[in-house]
PyMOL Python script that loads the backbone (N, CA, C, O; Angstrom):
from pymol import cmd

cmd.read_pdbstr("""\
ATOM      1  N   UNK A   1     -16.579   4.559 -19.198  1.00  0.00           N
ATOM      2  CA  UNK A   1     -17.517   3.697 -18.520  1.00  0.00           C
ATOM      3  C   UNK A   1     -17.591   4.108 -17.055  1.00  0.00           C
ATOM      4  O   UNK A   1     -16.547   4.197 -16.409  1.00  0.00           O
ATOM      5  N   UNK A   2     -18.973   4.407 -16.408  1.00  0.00           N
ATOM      6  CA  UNK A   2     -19.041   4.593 -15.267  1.00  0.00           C
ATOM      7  C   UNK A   2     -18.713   3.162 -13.857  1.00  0.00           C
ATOM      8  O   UNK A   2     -19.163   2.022 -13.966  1.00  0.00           O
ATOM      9  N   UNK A   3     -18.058   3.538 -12.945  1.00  0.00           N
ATOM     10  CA  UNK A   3     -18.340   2.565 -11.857  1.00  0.00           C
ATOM     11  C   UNK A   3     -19.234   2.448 -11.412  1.00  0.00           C
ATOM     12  O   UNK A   3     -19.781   3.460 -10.976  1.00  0.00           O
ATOM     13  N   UNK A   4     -19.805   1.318 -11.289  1.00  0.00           N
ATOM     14  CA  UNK A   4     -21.464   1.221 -10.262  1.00  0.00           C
ATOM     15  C   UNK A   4     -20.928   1.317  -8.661  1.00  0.00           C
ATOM     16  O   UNK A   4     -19.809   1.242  -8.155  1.00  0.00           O
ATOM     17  N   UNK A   5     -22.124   1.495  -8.181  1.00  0.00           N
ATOM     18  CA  UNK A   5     -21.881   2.101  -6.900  1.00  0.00           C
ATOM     19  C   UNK A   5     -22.721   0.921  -5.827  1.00  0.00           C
ATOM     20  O   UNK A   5     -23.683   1.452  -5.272  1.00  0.00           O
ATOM     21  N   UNK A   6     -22.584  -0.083  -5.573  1.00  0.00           N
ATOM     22  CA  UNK A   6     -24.057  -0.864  -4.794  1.00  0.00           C
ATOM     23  C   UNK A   6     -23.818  -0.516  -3.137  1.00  0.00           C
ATOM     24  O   UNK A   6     -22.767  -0.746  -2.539  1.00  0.00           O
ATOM     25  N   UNK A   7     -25.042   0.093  -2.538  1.00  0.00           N
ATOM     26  CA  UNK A   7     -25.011   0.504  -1.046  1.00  0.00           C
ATOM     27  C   UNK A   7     -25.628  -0.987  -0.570  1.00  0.00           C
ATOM     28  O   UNK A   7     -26.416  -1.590  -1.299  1.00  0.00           O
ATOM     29  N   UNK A   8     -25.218  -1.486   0.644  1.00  0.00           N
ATOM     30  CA  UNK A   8     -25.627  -2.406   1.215  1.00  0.00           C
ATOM     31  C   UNK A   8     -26.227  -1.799   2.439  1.00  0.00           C
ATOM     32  O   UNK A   8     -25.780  -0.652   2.468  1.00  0.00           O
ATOM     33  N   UNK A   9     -27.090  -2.002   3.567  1.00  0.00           N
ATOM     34  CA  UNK A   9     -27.691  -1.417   4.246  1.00  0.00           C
ATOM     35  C   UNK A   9     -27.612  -2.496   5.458  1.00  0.00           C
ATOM     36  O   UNK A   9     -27.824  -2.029   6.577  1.00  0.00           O
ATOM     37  N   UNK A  10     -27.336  -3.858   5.368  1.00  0.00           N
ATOM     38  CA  UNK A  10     -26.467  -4.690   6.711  1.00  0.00           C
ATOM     39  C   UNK A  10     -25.218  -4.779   6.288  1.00  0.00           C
ATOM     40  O   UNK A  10     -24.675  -4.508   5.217  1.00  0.00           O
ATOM     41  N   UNK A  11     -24.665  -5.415   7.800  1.00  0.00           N
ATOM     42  CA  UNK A  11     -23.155  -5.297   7.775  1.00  0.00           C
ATOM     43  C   UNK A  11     -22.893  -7.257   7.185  1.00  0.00           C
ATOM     44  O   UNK A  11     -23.453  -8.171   7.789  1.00  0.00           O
ATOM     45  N   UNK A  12     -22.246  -7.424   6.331  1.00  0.00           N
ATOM     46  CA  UNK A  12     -21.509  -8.203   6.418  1.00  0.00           C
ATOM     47  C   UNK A  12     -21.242  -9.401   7.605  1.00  0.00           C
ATOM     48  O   UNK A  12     -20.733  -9.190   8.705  1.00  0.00           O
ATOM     49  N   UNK A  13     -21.622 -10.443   7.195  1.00  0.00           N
ATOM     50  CA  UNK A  13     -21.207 -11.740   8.687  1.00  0.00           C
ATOM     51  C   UNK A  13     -19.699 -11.919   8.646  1.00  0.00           C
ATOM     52  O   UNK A  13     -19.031 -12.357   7.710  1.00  0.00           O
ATOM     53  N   UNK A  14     -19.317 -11.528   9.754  1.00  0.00           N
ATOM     54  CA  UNK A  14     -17.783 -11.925  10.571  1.00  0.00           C
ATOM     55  C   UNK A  14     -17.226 -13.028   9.883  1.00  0.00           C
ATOM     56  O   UNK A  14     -18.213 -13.692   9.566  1.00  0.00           O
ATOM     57  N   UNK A  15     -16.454 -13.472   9.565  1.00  0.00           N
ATOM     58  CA  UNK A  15     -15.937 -14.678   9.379  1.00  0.00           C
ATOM     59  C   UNK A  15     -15.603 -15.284  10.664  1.00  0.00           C
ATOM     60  O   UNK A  15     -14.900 -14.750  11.521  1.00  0.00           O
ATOM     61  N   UNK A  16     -16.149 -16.428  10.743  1.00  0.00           N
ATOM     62  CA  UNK A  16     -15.670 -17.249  11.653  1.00  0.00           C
ATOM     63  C   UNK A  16     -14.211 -17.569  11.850  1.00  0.00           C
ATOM     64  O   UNK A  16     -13.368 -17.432  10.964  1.00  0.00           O
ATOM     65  N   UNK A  17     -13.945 -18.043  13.175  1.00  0.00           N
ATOM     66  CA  UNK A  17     -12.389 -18.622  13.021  1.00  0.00           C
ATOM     67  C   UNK A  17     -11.667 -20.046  12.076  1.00  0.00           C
ATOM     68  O   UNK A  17     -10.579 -20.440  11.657  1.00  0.00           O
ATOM     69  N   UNK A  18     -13.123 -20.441  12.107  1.00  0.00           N
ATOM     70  CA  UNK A  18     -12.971 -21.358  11.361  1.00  0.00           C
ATOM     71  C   UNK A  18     -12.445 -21.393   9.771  1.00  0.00           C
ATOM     72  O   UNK A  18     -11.659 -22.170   9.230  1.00  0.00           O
ATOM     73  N   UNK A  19     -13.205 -20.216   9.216  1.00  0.00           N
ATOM     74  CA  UNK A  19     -13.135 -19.545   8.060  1.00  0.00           C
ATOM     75  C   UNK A  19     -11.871 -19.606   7.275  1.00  0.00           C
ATOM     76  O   UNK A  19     -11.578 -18.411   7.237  1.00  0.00           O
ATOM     77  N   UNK A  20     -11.042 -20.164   6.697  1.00  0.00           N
ATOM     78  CA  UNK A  20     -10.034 -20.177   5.612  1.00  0.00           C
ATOM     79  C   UNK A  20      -9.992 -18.873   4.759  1.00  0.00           C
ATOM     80  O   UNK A  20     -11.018 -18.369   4.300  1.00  0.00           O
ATOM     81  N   UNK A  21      -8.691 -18.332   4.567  1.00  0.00           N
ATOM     82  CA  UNK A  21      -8.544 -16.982   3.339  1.00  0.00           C
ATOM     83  C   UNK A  21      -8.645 -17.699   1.927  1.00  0.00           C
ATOM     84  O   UNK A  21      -8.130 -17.471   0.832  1.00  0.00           O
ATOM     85  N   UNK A  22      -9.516 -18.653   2.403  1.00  0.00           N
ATOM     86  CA  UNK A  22      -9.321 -19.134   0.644  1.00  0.00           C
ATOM     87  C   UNK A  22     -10.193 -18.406  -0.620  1.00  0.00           C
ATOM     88  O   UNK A  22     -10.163 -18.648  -1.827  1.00  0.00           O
ATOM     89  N   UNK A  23     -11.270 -17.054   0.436  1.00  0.00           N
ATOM     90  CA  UNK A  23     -12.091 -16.365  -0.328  1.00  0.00           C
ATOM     91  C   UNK A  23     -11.333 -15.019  -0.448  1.00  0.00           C
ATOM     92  O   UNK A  23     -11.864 -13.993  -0.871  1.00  0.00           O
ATOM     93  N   UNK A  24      -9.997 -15.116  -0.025  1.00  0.00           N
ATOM     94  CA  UNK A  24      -9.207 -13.535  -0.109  1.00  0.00           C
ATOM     95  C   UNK A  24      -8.797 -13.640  -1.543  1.00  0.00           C
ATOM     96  O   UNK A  24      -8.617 -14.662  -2.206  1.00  0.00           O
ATOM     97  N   UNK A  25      -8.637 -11.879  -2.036  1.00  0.00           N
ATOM     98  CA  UNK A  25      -8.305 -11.801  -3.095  1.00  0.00           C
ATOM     99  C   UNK A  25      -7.087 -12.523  -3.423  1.00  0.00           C
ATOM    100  O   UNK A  25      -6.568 -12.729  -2.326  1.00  0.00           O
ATOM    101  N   UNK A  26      -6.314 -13.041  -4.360  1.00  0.00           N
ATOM    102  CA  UNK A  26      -4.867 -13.631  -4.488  1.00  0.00           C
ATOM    103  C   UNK A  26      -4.304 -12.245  -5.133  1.00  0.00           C
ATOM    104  O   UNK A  26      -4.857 -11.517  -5.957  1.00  0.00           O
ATOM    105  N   UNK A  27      -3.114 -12.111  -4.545  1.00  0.00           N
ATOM    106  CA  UNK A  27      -2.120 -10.928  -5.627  1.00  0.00           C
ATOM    107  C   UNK A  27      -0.964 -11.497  -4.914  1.00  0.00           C
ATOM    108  O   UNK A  27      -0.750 -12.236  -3.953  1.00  0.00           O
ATOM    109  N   UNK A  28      -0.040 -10.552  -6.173  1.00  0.00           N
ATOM    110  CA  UNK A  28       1.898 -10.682  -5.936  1.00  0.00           C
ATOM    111  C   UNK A  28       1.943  -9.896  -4.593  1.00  0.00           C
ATOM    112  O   UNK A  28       1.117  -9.069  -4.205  1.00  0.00           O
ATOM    113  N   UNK A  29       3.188 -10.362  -3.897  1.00  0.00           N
ATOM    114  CA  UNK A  29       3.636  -9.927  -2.585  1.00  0.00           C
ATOM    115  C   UNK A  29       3.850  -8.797  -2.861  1.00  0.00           C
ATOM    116  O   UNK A  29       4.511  -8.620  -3.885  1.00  0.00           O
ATOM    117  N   UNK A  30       3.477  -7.811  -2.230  1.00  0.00           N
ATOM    118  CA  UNK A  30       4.058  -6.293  -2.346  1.00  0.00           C
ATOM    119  C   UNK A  30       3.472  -5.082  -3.773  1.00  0.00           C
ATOM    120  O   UNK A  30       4.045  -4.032  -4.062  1.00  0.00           O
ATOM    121  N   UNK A  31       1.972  -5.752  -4.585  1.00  0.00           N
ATOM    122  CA  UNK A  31       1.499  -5.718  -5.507  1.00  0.00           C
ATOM    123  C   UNK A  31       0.450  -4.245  -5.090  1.00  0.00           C
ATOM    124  O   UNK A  31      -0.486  -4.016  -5.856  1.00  0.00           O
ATOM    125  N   UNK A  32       0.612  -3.544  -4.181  1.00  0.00           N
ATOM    126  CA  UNK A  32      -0.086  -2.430  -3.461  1.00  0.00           C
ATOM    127  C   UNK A  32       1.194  -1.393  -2.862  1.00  0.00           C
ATOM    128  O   UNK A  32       1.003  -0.308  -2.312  1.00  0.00           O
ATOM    129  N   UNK A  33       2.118  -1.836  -3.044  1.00  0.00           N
ATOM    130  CA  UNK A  33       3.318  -1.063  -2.760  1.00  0.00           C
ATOM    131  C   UNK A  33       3.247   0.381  -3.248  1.00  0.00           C
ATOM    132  O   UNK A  33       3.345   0.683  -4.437  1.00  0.00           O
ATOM    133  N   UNK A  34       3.012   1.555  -1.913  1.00  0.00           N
ATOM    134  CA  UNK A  34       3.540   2.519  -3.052  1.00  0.00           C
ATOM    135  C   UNK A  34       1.809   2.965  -2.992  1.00  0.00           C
ATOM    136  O   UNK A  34       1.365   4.018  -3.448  1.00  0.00           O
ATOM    137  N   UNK A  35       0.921   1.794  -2.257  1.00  0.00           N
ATOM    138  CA  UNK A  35      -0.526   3.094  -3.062  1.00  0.00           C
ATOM    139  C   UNK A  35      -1.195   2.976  -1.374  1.00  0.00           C
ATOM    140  O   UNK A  35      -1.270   1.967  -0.673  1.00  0.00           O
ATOM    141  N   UNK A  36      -1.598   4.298  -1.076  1.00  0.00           N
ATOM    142  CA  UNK A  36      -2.642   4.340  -0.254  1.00  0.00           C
ATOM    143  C   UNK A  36      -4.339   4.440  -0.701  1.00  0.00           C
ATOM    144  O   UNK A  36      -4.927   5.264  -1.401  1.00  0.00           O
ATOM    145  N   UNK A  37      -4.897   3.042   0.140  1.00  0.00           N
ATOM    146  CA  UNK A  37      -6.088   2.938   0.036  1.00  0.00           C
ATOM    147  C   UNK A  37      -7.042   3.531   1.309  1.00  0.00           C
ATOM    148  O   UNK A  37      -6.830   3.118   2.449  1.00  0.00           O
ATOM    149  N   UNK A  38      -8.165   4.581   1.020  1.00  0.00           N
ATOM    150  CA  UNK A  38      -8.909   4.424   1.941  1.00  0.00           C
ATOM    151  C   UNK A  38     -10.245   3.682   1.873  1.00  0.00           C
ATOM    152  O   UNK A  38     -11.057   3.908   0.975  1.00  0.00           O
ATOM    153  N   UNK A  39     -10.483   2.646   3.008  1.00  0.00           N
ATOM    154  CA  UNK A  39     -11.922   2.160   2.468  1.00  0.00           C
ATOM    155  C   UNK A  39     -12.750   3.094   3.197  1.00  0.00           C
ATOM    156  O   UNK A  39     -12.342   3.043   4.357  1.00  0.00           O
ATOM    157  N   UNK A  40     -13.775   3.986   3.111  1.00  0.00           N
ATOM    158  CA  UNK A  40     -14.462   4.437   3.341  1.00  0.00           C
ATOM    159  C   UNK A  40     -16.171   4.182   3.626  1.00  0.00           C
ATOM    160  O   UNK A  40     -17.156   4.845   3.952  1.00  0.00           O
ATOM    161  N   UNK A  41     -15.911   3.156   3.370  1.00  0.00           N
ATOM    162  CA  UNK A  41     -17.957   2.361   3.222  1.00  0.00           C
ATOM    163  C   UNK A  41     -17.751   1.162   3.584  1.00  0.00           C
ATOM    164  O   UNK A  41     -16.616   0.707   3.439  1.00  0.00           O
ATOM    165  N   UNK A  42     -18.375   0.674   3.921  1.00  0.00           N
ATOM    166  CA  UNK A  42     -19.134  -0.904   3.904  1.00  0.00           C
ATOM    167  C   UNK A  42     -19.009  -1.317   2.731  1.00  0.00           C
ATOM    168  O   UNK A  42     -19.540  -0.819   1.738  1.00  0.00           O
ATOM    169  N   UNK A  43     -18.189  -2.399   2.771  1.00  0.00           N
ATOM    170  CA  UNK A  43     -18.040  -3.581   1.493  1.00  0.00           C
ATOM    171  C   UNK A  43     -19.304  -4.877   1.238  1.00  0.00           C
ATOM    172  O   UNK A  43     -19.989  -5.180   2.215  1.00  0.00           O
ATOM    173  N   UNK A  44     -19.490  -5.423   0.212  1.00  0.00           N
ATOM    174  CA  UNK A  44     -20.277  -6.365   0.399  1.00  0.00           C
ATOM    175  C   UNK A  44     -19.789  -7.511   0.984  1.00  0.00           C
ATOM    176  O   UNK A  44     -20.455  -7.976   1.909  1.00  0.00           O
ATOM    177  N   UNK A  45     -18.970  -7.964   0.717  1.00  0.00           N
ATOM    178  CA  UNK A  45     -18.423  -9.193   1.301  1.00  0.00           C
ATOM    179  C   UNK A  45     -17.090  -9.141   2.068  1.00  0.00           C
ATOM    180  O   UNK A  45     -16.230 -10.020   2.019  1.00  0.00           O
ATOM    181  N   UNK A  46     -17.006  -7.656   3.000  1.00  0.00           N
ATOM    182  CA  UNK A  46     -16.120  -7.492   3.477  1.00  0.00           C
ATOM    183  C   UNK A  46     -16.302  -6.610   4.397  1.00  0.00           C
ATOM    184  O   UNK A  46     -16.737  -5.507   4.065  1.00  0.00           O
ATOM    185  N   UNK A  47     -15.964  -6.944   5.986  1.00  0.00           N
ATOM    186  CA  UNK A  47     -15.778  -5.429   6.696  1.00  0.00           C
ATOM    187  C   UNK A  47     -14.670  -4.936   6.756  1.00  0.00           C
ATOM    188  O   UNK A  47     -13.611  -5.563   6.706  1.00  0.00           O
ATOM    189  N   UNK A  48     -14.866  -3.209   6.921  1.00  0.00           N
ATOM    190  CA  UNK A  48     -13.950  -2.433   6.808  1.00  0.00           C
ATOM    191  C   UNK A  48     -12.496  -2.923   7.642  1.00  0.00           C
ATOM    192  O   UNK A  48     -11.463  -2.380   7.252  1.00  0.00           O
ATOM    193  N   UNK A  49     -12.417  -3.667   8.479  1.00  0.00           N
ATOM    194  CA  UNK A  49     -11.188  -4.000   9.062  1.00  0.00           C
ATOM    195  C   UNK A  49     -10.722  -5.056   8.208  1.00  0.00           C
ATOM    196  O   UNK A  49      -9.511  -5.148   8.007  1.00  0.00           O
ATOM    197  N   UNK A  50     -11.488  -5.830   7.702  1.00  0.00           N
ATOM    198  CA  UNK A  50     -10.918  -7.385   6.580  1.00  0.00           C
ATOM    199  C   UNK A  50     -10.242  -6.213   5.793  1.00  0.00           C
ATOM    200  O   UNK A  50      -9.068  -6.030   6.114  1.00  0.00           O
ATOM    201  N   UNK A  51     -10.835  -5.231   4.652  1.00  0.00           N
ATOM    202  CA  UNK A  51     -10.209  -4.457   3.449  1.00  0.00           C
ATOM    203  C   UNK A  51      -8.720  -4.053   3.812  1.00  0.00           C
ATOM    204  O   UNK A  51      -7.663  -4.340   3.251  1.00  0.00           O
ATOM    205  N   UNK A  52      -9.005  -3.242   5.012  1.00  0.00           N
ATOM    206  CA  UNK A  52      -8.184  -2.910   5.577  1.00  0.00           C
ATOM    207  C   UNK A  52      -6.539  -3.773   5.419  1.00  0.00           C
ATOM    208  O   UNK A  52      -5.480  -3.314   4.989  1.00  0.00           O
ATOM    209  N   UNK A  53      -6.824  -5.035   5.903  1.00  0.00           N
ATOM    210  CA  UNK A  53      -5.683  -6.181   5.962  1.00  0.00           C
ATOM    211  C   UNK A  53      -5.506  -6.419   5.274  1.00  0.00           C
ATOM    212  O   UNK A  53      -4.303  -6.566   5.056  1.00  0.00           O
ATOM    213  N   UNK A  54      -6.601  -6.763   4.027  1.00  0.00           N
ATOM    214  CA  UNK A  54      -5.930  -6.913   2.912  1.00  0.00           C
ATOM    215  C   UNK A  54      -4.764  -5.965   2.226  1.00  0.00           C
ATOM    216  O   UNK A  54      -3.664  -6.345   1.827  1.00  0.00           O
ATOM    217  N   UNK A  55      -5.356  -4.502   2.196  1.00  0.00           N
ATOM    218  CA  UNK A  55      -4.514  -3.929   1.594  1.00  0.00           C
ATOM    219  C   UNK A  55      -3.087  -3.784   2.221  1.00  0.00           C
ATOM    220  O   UNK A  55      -2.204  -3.387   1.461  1.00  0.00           O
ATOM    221  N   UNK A  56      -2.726  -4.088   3.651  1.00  0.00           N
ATOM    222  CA  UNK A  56      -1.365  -3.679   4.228  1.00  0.00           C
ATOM    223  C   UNK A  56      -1.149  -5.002   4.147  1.00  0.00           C
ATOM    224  O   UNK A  56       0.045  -5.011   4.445  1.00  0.00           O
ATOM    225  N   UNK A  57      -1.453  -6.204   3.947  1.00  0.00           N
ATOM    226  CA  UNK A  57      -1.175  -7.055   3.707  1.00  0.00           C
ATOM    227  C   UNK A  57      -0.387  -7.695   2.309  1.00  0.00           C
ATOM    228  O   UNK A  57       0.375  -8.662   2.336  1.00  0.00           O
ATOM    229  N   UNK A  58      -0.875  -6.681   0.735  1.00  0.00           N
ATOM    230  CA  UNK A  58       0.049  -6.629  -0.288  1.00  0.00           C
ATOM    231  C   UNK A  58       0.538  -5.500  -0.257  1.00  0.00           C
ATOM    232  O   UNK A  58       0.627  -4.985  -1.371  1.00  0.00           O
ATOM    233  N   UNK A  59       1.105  -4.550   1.066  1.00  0.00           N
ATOM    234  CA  UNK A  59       2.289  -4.230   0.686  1.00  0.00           C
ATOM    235  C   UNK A  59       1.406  -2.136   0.836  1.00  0.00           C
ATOM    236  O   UNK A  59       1.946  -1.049   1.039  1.00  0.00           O
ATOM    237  N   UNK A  60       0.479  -2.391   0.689  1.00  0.00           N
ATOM    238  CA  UNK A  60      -0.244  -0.836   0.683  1.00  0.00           C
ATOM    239  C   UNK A  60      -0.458  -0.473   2.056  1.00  0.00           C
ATOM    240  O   UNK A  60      -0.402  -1.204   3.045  1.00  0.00           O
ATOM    241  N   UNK A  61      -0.872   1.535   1.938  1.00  0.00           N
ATOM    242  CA  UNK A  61      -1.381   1.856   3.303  1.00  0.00           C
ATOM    243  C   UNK A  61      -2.936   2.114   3.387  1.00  0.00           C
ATOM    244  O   UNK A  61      -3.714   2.376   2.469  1.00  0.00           O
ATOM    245  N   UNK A  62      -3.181   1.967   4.757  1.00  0.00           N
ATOM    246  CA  UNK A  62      -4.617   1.624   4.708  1.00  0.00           C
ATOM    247  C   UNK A  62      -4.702   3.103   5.334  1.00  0.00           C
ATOM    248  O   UNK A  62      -3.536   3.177   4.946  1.00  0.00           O
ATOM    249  N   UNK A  63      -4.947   4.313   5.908  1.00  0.00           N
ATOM    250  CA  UNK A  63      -5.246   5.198   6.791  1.00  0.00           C
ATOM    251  C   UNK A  63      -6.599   5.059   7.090  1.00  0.00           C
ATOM    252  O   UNK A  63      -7.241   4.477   6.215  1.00  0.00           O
ATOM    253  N   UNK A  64      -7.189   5.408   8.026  1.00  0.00           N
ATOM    254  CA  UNK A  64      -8.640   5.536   8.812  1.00  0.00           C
ATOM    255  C   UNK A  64      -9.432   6.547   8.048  1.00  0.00           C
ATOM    256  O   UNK A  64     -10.617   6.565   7.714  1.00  0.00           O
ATOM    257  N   UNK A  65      -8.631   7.228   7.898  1.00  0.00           N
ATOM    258  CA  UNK A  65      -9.554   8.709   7.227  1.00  0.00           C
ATOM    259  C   UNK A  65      -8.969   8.963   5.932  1.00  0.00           C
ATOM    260  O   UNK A  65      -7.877   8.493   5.613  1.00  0.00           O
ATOM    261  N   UNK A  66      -9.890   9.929   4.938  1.00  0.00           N
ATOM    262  CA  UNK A  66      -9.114  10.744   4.103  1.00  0.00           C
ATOM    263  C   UNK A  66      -8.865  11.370   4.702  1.00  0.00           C
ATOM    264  O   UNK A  66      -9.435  11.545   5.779  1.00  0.00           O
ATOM    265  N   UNK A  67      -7.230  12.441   4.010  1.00  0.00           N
ATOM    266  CA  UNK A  67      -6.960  13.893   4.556  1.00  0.00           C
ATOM    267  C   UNK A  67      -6.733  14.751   3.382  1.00  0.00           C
ATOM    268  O   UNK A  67      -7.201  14.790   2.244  1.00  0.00           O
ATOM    269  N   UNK A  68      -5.830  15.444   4.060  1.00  0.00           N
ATOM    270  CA  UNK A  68      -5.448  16.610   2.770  1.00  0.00           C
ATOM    271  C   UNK A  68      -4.901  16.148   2.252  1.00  0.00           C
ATOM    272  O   UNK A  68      -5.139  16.436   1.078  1.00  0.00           O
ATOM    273  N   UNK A  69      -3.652  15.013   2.398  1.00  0.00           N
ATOM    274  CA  UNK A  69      -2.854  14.700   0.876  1.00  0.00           C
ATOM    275  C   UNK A  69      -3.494  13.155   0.055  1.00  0.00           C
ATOM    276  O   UNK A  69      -2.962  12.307  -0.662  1.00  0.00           O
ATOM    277  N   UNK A  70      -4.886  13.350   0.603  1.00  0.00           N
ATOM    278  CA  UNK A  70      -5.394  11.906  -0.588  1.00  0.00           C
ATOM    279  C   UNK A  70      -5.620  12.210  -1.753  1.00  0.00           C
ATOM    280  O   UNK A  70      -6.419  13.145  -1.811  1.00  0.00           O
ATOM    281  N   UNK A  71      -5.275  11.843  -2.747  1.00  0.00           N
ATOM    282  CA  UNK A  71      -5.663  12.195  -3.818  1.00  0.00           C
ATOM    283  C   UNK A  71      -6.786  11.027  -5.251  1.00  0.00           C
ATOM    284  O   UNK A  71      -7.122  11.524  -6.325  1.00  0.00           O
TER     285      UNK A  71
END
""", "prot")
cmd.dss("prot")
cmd.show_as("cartoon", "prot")
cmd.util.cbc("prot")
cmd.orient("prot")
């Protein structure tokens, strides 16, 4: 089965401060341990710095760029 791919062409609204993580993904503590993610694009319901937190947040690395050892 292929992944769909959807391009969004605006950015995403900021979350306010007001804003609660009650729309963050839920996972086990430390459930990204062990994997480096790069986000590379514009999310739909996420900017690249939110993804970002999320993932070092369960426990994964986020790097800025791909490099030579992404696989």
């Amino acid at each position: 089965m292929k992944a769909e791919t959807k391009i969004v062409k605006e950015t995403p609204k900021k979350k306010s401060s007001q804003d609660d993580d009650d729309d963050d993904p839920d996972g086990a503590p430390g459930c990204l341990t062990g994997l480096t993610i790069v986000v590379t694009s514009i999310l739909e319901s996420l900017h690249r710095e939110e993804a970002e937190g999320l993932v070092k947040k369960y426990g994964g690395k986020a790097p800025k760029a791909v490099s030579k050892n992404t696989t």
